[in-house]
C-alpha positions in Angstrom: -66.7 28.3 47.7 -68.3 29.7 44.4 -66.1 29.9 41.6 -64.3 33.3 41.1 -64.6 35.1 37.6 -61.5 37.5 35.9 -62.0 39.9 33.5 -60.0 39.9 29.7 -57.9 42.5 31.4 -55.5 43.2 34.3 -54.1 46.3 35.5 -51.0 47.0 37.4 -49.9 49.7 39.1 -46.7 51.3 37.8 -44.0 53.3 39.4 -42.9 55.4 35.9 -41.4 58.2 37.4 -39.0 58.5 40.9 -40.2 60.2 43.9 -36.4 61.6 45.3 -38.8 63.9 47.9 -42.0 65.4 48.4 -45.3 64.2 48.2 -46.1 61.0 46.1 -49.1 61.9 43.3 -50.7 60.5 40.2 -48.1 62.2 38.2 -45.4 59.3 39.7 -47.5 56.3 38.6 -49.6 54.8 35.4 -52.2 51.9 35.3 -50.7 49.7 32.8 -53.2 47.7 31.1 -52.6 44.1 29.5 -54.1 41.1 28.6 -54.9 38.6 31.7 -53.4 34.9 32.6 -55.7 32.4 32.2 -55.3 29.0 33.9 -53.4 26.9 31.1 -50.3 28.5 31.8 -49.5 27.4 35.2 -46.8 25.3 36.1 -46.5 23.0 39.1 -47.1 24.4 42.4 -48.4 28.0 41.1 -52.1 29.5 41.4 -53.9 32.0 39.5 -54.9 35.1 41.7 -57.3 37.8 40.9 -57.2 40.4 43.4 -60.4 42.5 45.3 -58.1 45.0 47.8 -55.0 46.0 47.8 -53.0 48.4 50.6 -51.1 51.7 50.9 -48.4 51.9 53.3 -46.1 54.6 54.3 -42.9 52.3 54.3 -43.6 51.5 50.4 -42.5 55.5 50.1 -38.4 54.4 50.7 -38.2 52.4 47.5 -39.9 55.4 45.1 -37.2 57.5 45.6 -34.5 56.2 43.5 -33.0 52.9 41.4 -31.0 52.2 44.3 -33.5 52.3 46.8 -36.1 50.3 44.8 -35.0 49.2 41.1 -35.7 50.9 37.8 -38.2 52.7 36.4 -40.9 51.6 35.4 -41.9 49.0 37.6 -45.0 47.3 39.2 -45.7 48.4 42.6 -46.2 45.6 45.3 -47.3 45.2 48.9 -50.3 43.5 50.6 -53.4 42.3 49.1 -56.5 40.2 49.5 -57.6 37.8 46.5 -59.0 34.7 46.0 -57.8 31.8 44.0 -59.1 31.4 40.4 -57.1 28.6 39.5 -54.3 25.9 41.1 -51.7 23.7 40.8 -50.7 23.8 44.6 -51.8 21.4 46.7 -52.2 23.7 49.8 -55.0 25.8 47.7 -58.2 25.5 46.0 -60.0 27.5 43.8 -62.0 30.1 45.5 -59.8 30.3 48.4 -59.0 33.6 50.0 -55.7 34.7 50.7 -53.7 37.8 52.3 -50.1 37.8 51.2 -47.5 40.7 49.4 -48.2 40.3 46.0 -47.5 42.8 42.7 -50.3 45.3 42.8 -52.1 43.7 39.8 -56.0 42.9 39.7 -55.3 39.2 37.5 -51.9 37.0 38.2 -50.1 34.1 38.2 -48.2 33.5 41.8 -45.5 31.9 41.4 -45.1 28.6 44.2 -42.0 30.3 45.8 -44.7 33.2 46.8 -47.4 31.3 47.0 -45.3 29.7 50.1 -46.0 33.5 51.8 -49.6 33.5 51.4 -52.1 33.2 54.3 -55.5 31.9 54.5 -58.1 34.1 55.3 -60.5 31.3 55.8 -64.1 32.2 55.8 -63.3 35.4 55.9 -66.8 37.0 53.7 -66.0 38.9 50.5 -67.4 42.1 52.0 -64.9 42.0 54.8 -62.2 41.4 52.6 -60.6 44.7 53.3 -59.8 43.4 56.7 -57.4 41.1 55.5 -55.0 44.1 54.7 -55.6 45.6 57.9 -56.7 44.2 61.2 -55.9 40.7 60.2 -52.9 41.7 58.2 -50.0 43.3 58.1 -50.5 46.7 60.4 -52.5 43.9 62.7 -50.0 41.7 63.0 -47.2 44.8 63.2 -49.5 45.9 66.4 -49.7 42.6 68.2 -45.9 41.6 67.6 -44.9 45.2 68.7 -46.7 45.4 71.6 -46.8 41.6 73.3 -43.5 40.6 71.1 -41.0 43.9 71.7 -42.3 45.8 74.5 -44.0 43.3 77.0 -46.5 45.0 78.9 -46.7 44.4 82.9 -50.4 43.5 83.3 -49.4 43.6 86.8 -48.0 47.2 87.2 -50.7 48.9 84.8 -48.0 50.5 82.4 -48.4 53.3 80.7 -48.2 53.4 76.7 -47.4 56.4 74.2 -48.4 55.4 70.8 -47.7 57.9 68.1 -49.9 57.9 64.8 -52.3 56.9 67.2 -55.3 57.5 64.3 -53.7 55.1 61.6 -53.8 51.6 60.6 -51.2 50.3 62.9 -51.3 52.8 65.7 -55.0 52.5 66.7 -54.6 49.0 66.7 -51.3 49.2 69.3 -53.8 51.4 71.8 -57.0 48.9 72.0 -54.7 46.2 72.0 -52.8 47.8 75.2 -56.0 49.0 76.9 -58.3 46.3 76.0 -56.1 43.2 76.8 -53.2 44.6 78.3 -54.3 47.3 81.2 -52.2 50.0 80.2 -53.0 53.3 80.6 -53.0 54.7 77.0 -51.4 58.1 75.3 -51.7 58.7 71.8 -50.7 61.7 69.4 -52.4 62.5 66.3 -53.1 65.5 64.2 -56.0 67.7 64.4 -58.8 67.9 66.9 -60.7 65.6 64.7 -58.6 62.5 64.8 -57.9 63.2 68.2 -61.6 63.1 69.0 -62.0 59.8 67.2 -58.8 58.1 69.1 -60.6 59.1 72.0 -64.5 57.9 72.2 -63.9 55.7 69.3 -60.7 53.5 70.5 -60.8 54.4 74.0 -57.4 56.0 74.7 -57.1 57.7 77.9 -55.1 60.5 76.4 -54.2 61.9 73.4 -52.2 64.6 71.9 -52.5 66.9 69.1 -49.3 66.9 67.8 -50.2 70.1 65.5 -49.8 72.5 68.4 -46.3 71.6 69.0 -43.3 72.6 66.7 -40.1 71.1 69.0 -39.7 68.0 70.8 -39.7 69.5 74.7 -43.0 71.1 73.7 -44.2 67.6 73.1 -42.2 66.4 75.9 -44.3 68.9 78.1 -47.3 67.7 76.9 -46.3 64.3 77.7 -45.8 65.2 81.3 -48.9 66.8 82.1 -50.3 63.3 81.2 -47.9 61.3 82.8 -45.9 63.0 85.2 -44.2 60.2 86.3 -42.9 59.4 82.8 -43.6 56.7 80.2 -43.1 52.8 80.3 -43.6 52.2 76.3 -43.3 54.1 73.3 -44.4 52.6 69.8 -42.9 54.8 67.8 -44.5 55.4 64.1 -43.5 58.7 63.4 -39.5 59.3 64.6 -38.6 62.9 64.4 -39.5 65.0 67.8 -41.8 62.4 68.7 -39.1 59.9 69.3 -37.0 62.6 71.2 -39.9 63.4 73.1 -40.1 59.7 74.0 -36.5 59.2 74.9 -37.7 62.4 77.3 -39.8 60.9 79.1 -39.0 57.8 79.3 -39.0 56.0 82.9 -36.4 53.9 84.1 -36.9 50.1 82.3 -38.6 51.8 79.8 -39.0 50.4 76.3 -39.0 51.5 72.8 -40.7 50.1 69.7 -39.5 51.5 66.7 -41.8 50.6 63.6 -42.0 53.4 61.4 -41.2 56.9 60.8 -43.5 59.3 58.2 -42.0 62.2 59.7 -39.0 61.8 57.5 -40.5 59.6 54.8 -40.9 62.4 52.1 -37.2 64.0 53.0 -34.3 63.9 50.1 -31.7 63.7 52.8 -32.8 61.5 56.0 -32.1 63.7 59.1 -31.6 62.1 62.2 -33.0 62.3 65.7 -31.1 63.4 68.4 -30.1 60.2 70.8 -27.7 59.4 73.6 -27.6 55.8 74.0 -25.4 56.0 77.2 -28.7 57.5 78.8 -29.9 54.1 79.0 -27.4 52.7 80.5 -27.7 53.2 84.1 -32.0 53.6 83.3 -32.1 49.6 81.6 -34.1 51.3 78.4 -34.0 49.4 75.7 -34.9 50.3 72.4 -36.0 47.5 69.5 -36.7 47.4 65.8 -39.0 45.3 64.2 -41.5 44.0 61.5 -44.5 42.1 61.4 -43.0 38.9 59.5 -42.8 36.5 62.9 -46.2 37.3 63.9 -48.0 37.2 60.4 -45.7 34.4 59.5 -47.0 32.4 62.4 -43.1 31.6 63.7 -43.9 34.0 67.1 -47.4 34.6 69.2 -50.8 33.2 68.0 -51.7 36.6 65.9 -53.8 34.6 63.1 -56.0 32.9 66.1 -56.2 35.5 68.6 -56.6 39.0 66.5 -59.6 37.8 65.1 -61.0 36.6 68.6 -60.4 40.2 70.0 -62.5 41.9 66.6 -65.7 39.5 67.1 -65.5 40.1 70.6 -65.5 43.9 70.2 -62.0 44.3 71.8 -60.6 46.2 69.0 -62.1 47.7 65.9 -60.8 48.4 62.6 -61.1 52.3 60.8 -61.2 52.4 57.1 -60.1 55.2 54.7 -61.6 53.1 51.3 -60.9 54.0 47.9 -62.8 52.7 45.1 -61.1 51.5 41.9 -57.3 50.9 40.9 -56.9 54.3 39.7 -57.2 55.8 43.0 -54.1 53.7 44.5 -52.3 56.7 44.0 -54.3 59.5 45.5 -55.1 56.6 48.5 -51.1 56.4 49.0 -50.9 60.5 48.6 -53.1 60.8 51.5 -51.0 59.1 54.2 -48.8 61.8 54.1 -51.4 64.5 54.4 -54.0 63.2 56.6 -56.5 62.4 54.7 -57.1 59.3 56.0 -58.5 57.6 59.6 -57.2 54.3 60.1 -56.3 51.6 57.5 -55.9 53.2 53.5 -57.6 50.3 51.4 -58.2 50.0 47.4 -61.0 48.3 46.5 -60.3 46.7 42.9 
C-alpha cells in the first residue's frame, strides 16, 4: 500500500461542556487543535494512526451527561473509526494498513499496543469505501449480525416474524435485510415519517413498516402491530425502548424473543424513566429477553461476522445508507442529528 501522509496538525474532538438533558449541539464540544506525533516517538508495540472517518452513535450520548457517567470535563471524545497506519512498531501492522477499531476522535495519533490489540483489519478495503468500516463492516454491522443470529435465533424453518425498531438507522436496517435476505423472516419495521418509511420499504425490502409518528401510547402501537401480524411477533430488536418495547412485550407470541440493544427514546432524558414490564408474563409464554453488544461478533470470539458481512454486501444481500458529513467540525451537528432525524442509515464524519 502507498504510504499515508499527516498533516502538522491534529484535531480532537472535545466534550467541554456536560450534556445532563436535551439535545447534544456545537455549544457542548470544541475542536482542540495541537501539534501532531510523528513517528520517532513510538515505543515498542505502538503505531502511528491518522484517521479518514470517524462515527456518531447514540449510546456515546450516556457518558455526556455528567463526571460520573463519563469523566471530567474537558475530554476527547472516542468511539469507532477507520484510519490507516502511518507508522509501526507492532509486528501485526504495517504502514499503510487499514484499520476499524474505538479510538479517541483525533485525525493524527499514537495507539498505544494495549489498543492496538482491539484493532481490526479492514484489508483491501478501498479508501473511498472507507466509511463502511464504521458501519456495515463495523460496529452497528457486527451489533446486527450478533443480535439477530447470536440472541434471537431465527427458525428458517417456521418463517418468523421480526419487529425491528429504528428500522431506518445504521444498526436497524441492517437487522431487517439480514432477517429477510438470509434468514426468511417476515419483516416489520418502525421509523419516523413517511419518508423513512418509504425508504425501509422499496430500498431494504421490509414487508412492513410503521410510522411510529402517528402513535402517542404503546397499545396504539401495539394495534398497529396487530393489523400486521395478527398472530403476534416472534422477535423484537429493540433500539428504541420506551412504548416500543411495551408494544413488543404486547405482542409478543409464546417463545418469543427479545433483543435489547439500544434505547434513544430515553437517551436525551435527565431522569431515566422506565418501561412498564411484568416478567412473570413470560413465564408460562418461554419469552426470553437478552442484552447485548457487538464485542463477540466484531471481536471474532462468536459467529463469522468479519467473513460473512462482507460476502452478503458484494452479493447485494444487504446495503449500507449513509448520512455523511464532511470535516471534523461537523461531528457535532452529525451526532445532533441522531436525535432529530436527520439522518438515513449510518452517521459518518469524513476527516
Amino acid at each position: 500500500m502507498a504510504s499515508v501522509t499527516v498533516p502538522e496538525t491534529s484535531k480532537t474532538v472535545t466534550l467541554v461542556n456536560y450534556i445532563p438533558e436535551g439535545l447534544p449541539g456545537p455549544e457542548h464540544f470544541s475542536i482542540v487543535e495541537a501539534p501532531s506525533p510523528t513517528p520517532d516517538t513510538l515505543e515498542e508495540g505502538e503505531v502511528l494512526a491518522a484517521i479518514h472517518v470517524m462515527s456518531a452513535d447514540p449510546y456515546l450520548r450516556s457518558g455526556c451527561k455528567s463526571e460520573e457517567k463519563g469523566g471530567a470535563v474537558p475530554r476527547p471524545m472516542a468511539g469507532f473509526v477507520v484510519g490507516s497506519i502511518v507508522a509501526s512498531k507492532s509486528s501485526n501492522w504495517k504502514d499503510g494498513d487499514m484499520f476499524g477499531g474505538s479510538l479517541p476522535f483525533c485525525t493524527v495519533q499514537v495507539v498505544k499496543a494495549a489498543a492496538v490489540a482491539g484493532l481490526w483489519n479492514l484489508g483491501k478495503l478501498p479508501r473511498d469505501k472507507a466509511s463502511l468500516g464504521v458501519g456495515v463492516l463495523g460496529m452497528p454491522g457486527s451489533t446486527a449480525y450478533g443480535g439477530l443470529f447470536g440472541v434471537l435465533r431465527p427458525n428458517k424453518e417456521k418463517k418468523e416474524v421480526l419487529w425491528v425498531s429504528g428500522a431506518g438507522g445504521a444498526v436497524g436496517s441492517l437487522v431487517g435485510q439480514l432477517a429477510k435476505n438470509i434468514s426468511g423472516c417476515t419483516v416489520i419495521g418502525s421509523c419516523g415519517g413517511p419518508d423513512k418509511c418509504k425508504m425501509v420499504k422499496e430500498k431494504f425490502g421490509f414487508d412492513h413498516v410503521i410510522d411510529y409518528k402517528t402513535v402517542s401510547t404503546a397499545e396504539e402501537l401495539a394495534a398497529k402491530l396487530k393489523e400486521v401480524a395478527p398472530d403476534g411477533i416472534d422477535m423484537y430488536f429493540d433500539n428504541v425502548g420506551g412504548i416500543h418495547f411495551e408494544a413488543a412485550m404486547a405482542t409478543l407470541a409464546p417463545y418469543g424473543r427479545v433483543a435489547v440493544c439500544g434505547g434513544i427514546s430515553r437517551y436525551n432524558e435527565g431522569e431515566r424513566g422506565f418501561e412498564k414490564f411484568h416478567p412473570t408474563d413470560m413465564i408460562y409464554t418461554f419469552q426470553r429477553v437478552e442484552g447485548f453488544m457487538c464485542r463477540p461478533w466484531l471481536s471474532g470470539k462468536e459467529g463469522n461476522f468479519h467473513t460473512e458481512m462482507p460476502k452478503w454486501l458484494a452479493e447485494g444481500k444487504v446495503v449500507a445508507e449513509e448520512t455523511v458529513f464532511e470535516g471534523i467540525d461537523q461531528w457535532p451537528m452529525a451526532f445532533q442529528s441522531l436525535f432529530t432525524g436527520g439522518n438515513n442509515g449510518k452517521v459518518v464524519i469524513n476527516v
